[in-house]
Chimera marker file (.cmm) of the C-alpha trace (Angstrom):
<marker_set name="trace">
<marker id="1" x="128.274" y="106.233" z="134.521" r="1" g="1" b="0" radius="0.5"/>
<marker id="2" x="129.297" y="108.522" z="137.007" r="1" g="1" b="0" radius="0.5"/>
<marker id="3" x="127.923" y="112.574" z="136.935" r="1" g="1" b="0" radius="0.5"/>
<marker id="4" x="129.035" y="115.712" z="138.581" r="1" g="1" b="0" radius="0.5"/>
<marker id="5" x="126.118" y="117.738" z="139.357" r="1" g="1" b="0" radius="0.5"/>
<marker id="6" x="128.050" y="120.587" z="139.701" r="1" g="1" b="0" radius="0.5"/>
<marker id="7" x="129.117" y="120.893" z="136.213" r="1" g="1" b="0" radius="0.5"/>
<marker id="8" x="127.041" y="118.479" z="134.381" r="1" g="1" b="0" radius="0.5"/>
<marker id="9" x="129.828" y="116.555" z="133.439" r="1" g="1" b="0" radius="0.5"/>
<marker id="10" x="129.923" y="112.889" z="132.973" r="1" g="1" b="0" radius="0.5"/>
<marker id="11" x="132.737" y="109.779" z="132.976" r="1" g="1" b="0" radius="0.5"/>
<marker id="12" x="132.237" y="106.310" z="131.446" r="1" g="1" b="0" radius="0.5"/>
<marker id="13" x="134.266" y="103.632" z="131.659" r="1" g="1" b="0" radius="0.5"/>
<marker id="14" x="135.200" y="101.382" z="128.942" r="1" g="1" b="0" radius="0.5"/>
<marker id="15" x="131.489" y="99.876" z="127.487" r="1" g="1" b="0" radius="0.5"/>
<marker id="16" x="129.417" y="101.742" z="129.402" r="1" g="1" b="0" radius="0.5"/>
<marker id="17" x="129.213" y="104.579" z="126.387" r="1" g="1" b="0" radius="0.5"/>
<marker id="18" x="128.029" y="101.857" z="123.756" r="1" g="1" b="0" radius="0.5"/>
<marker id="19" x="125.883" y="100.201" z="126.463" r="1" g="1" b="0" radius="0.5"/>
<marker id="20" x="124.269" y="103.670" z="126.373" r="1" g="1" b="0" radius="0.5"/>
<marker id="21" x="124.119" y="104.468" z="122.671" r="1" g="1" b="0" radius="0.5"/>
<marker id="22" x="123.416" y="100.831" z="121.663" r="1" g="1" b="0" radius="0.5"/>
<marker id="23" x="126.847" y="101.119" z="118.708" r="1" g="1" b="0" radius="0.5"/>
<marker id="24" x="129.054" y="98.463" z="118.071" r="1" g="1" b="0" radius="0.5"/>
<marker id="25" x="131.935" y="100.176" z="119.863" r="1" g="1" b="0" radius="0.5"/>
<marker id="26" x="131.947" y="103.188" z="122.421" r="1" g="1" b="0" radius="0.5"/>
<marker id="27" x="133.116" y="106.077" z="119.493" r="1" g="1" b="0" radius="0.5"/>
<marker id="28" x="132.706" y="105.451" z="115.931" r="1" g="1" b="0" radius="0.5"/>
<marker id="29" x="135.815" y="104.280" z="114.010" r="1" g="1" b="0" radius="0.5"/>
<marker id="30" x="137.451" y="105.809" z="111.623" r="1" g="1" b="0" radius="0.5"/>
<marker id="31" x="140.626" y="107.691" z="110.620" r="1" g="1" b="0" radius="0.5"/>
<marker id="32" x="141.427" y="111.079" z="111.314" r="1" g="1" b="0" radius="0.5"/>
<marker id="33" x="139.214" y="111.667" z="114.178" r="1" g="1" b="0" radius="0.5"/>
<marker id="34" x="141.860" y="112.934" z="116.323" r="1" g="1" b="0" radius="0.5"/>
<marker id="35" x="141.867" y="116.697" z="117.525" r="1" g="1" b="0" radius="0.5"/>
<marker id="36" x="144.013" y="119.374" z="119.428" r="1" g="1" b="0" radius="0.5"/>
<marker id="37" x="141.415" y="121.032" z="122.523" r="1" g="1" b="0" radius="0.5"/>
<marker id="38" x="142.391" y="124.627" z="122.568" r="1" g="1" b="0" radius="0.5"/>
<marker id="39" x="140.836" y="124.161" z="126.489" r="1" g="1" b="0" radius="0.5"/>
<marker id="40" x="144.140" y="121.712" z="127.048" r="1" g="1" b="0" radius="0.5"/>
<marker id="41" x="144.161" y="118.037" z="128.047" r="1" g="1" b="0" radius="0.5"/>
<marker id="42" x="143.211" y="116.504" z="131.555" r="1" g="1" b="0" radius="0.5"/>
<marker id="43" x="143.905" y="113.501" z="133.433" r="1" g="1" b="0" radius="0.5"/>
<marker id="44" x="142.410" y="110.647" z="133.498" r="1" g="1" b="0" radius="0.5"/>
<marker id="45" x="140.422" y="110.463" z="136.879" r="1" g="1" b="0" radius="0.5"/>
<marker id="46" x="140.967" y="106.391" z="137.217" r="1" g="1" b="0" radius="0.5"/>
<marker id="47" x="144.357" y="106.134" z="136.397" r="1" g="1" b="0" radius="0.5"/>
<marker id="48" x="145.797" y="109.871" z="135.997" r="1" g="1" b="0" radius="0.5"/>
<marker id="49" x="147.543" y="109.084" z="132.402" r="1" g="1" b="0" radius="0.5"/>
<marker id="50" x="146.465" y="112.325" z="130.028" r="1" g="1" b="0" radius="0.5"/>
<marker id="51" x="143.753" y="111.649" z="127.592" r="1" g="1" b="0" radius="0.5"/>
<marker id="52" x="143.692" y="112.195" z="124.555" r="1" g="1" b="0" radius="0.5"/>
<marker id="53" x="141.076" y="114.372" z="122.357" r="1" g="1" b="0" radius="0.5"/>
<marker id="54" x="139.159" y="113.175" z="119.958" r="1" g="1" b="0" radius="0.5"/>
<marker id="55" x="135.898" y="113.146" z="117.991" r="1" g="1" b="0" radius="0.5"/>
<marker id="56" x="133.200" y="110.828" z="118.608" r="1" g="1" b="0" radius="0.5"/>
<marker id="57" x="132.461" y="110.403" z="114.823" r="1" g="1" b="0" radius="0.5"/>
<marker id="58" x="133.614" y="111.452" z="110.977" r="1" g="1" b="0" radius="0.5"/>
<marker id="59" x="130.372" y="113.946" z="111.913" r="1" g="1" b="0" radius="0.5"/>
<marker id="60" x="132.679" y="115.811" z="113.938" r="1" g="1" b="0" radius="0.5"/>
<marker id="61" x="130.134" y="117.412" z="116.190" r="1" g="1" b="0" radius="0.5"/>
<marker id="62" x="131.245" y="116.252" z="119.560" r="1" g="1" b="0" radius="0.5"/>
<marker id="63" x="135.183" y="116.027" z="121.412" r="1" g="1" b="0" radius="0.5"/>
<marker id="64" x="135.411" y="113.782" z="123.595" r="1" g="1" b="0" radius="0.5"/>
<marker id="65" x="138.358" y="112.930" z="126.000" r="1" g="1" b="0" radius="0.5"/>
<marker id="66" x="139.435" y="109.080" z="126.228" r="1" g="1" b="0" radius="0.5"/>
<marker id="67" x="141.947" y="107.638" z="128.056" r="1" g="1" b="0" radius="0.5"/>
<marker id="68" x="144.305" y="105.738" z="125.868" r="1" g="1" b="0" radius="0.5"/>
<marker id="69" x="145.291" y="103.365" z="129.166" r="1" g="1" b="0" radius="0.5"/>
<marker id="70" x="141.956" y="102.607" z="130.619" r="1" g="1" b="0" radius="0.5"/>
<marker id="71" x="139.581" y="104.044" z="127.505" r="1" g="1" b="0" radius="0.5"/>
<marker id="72" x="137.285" y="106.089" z="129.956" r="1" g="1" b="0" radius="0.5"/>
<marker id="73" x="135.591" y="108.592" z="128.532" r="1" g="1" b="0" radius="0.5"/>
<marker id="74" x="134.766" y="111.893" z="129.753" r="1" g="1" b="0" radius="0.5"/>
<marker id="75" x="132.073" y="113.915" z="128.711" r="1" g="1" b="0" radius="0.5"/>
<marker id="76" x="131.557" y="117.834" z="129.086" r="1" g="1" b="0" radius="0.5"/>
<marker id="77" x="127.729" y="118.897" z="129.759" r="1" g="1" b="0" radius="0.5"/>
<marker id="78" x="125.493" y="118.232" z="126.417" r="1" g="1" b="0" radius="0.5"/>
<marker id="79" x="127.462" y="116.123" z="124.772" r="1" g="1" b="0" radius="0.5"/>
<marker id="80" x="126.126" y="112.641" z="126.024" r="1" g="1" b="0" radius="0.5"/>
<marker id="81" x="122.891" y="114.198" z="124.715" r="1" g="1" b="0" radius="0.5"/>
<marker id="82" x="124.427" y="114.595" z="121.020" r="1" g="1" b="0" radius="0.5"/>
<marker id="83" x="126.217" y="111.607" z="121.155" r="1" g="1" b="0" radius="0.5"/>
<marker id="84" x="123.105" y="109.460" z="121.806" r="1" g="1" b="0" radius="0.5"/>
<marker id="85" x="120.841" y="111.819" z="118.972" r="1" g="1" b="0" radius="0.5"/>
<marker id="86" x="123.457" y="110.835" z="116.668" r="1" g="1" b="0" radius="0.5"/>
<marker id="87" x="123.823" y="107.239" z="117.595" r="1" g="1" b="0" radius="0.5"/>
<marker id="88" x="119.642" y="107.007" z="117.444" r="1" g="1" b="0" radius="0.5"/>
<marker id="89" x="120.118" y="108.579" z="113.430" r="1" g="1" b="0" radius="0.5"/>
<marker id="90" x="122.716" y="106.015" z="112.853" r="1" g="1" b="0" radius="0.5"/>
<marker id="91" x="120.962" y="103.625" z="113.997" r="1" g="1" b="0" radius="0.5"/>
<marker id="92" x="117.944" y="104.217" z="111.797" r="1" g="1" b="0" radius="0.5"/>
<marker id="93" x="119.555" y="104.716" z="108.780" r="1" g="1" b="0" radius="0.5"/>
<marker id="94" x="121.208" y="101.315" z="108.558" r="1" g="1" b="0" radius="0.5"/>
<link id1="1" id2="2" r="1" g="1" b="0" radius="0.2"/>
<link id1="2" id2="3" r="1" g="1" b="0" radius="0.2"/>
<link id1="3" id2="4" r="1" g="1" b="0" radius="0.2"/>
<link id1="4" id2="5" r="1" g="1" b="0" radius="0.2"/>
<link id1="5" id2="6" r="1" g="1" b="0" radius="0.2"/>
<link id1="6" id2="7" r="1" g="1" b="0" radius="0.2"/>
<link id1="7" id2="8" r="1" g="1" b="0" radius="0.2"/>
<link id1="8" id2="9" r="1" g="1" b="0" radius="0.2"/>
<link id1="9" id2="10" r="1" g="1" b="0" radius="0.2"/>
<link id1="10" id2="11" r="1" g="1" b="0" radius="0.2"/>
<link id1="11" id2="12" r="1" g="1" b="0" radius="0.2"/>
<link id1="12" id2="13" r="1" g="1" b="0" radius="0.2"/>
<link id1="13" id2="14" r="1" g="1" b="0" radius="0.2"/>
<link id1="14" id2="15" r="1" g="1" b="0" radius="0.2"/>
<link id1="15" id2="16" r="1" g="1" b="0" radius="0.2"/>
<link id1="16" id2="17" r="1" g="1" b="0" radius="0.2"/>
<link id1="17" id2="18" r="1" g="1" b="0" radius="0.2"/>
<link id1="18" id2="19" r="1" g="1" b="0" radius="0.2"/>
<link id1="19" id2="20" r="1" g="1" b="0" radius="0.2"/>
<link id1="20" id2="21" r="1" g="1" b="0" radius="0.2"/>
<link id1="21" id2="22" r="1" g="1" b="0" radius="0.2"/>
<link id1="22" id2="23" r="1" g="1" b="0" radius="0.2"/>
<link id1="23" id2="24" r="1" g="1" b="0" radius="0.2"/>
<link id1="24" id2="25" r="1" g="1" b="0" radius="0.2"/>
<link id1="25" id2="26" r="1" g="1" b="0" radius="0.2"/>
<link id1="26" id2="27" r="1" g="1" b="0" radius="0.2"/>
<link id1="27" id2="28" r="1" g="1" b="0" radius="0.2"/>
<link id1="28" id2="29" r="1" g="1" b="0" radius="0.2"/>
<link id1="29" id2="30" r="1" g="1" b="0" radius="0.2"/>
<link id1="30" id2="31" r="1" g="1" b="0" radius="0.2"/>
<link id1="31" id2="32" r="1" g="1" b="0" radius="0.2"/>
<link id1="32" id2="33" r="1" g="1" b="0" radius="0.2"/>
<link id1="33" id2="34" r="1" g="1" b="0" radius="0.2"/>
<link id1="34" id2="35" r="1" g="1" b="0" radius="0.2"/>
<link id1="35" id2="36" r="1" g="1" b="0" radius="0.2"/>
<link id1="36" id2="37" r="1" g="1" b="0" radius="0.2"/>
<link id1="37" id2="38" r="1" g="1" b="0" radius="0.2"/>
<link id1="38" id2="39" r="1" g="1" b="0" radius="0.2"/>
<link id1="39" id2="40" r="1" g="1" b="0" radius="0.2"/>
<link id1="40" id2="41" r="1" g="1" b="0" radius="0.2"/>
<link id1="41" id2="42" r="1" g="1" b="0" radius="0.2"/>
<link id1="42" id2="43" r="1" g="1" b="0" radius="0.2"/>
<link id1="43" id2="44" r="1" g="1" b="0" radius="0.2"/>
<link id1="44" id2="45" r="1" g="1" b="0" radius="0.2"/>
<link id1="45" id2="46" r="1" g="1" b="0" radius="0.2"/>
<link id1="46" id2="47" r="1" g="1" b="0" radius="0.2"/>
<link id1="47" id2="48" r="1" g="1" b="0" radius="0.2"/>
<link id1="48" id2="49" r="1" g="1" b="0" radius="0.2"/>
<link id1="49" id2="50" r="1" g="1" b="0" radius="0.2"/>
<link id1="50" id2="51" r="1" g="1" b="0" radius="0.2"/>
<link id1="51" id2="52" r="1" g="1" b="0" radius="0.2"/>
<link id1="52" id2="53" r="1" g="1" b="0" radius="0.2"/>
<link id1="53" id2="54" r="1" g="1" b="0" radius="0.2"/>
<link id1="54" id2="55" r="1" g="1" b="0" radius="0.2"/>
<link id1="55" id2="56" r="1" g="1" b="0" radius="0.2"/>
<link id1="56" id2="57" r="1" g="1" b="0" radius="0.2"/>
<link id1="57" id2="58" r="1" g="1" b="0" radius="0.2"/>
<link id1="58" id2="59" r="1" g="1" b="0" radius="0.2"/>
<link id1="59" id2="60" r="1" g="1" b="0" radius="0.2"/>
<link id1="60" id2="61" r="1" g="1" b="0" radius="0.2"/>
<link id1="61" id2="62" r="1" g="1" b="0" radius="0.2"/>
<link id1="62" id2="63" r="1" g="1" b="0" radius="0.2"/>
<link id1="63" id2="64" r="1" g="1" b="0" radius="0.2"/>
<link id1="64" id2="65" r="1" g="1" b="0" radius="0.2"/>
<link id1="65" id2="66" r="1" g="1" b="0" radius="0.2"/>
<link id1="66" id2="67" r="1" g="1" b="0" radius="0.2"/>
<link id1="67" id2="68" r="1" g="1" b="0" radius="0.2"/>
<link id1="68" id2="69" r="1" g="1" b="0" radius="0.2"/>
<link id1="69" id2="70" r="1" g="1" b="0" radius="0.2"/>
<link id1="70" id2="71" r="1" g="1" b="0" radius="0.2"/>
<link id1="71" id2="72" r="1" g="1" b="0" radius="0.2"/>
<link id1="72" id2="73" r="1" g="1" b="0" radius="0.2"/>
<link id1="73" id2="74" r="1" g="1" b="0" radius="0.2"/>
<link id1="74" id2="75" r="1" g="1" b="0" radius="0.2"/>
<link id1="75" id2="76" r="1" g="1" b="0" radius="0.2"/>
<link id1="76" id2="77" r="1" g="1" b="0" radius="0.2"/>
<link id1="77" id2="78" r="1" g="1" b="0" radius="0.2"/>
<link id1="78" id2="79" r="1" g="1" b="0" radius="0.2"/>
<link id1="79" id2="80" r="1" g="1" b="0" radius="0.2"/>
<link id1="80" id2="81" r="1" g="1" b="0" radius="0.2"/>
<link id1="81" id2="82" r="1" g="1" b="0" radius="0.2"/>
<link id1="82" id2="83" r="1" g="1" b="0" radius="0.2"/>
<link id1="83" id2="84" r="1" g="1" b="0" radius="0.2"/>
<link id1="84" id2="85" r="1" g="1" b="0" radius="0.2"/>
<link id1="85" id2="86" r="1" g="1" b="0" radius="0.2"/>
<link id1="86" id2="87" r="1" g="1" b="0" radius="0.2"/>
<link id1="87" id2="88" r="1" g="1" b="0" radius="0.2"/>
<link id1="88" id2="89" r="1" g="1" b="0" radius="0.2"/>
<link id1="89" id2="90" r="1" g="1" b="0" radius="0.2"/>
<link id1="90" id2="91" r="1" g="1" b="0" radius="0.2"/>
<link id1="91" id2="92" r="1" g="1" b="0" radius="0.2"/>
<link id1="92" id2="93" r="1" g="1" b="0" radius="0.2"/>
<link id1="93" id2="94" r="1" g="1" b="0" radius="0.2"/>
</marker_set>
């Protein structure tokens, strides 16, 4: 995982996100989770392809950006922090 510590922002490539959270996959399936970012879309910074928004789960608490070449994942500041509360109550409920 690489951090800015500038802006508290963080990229993970492919794995490293469920490596973290301990999930089956890095976001949690499902249909529909796609979003528009009213902040726009940015490029991928390991292969420069635009990524595409999304929610991490049907909870809809956290967008995430994920490149659909390389499936990086970028992460604004406090959101790896809900990601992984949410992945811990997942985990616990069954």
């Amino acid at each position: 995982m690489d951090t800015c510590a500038y802006c508290d922002s963080a990229w993970l490539d492919a794995g490293e996100l469920r490596a973290l959270h301990h999930l089956a996959t890095d976001l949690v399936d499902g249909l529909g989770l796609e979003t528009h970012d009213p902040r726009g879309t940015i490029k991928c910074p390991s292969c420069a392809v635009m990524m595409q928004t999304r929610y991490f789960s049907d909870a809809r608490r956290v967008v995430i950006d994920r490149c659909p070449q390389c499936a990086g994942i970028w992460l604004d500041s406090g959101e790896l922090k809900i990601i992984l509360n949410e992945a811990f109550q997942r985990r616990t409920q069954g």
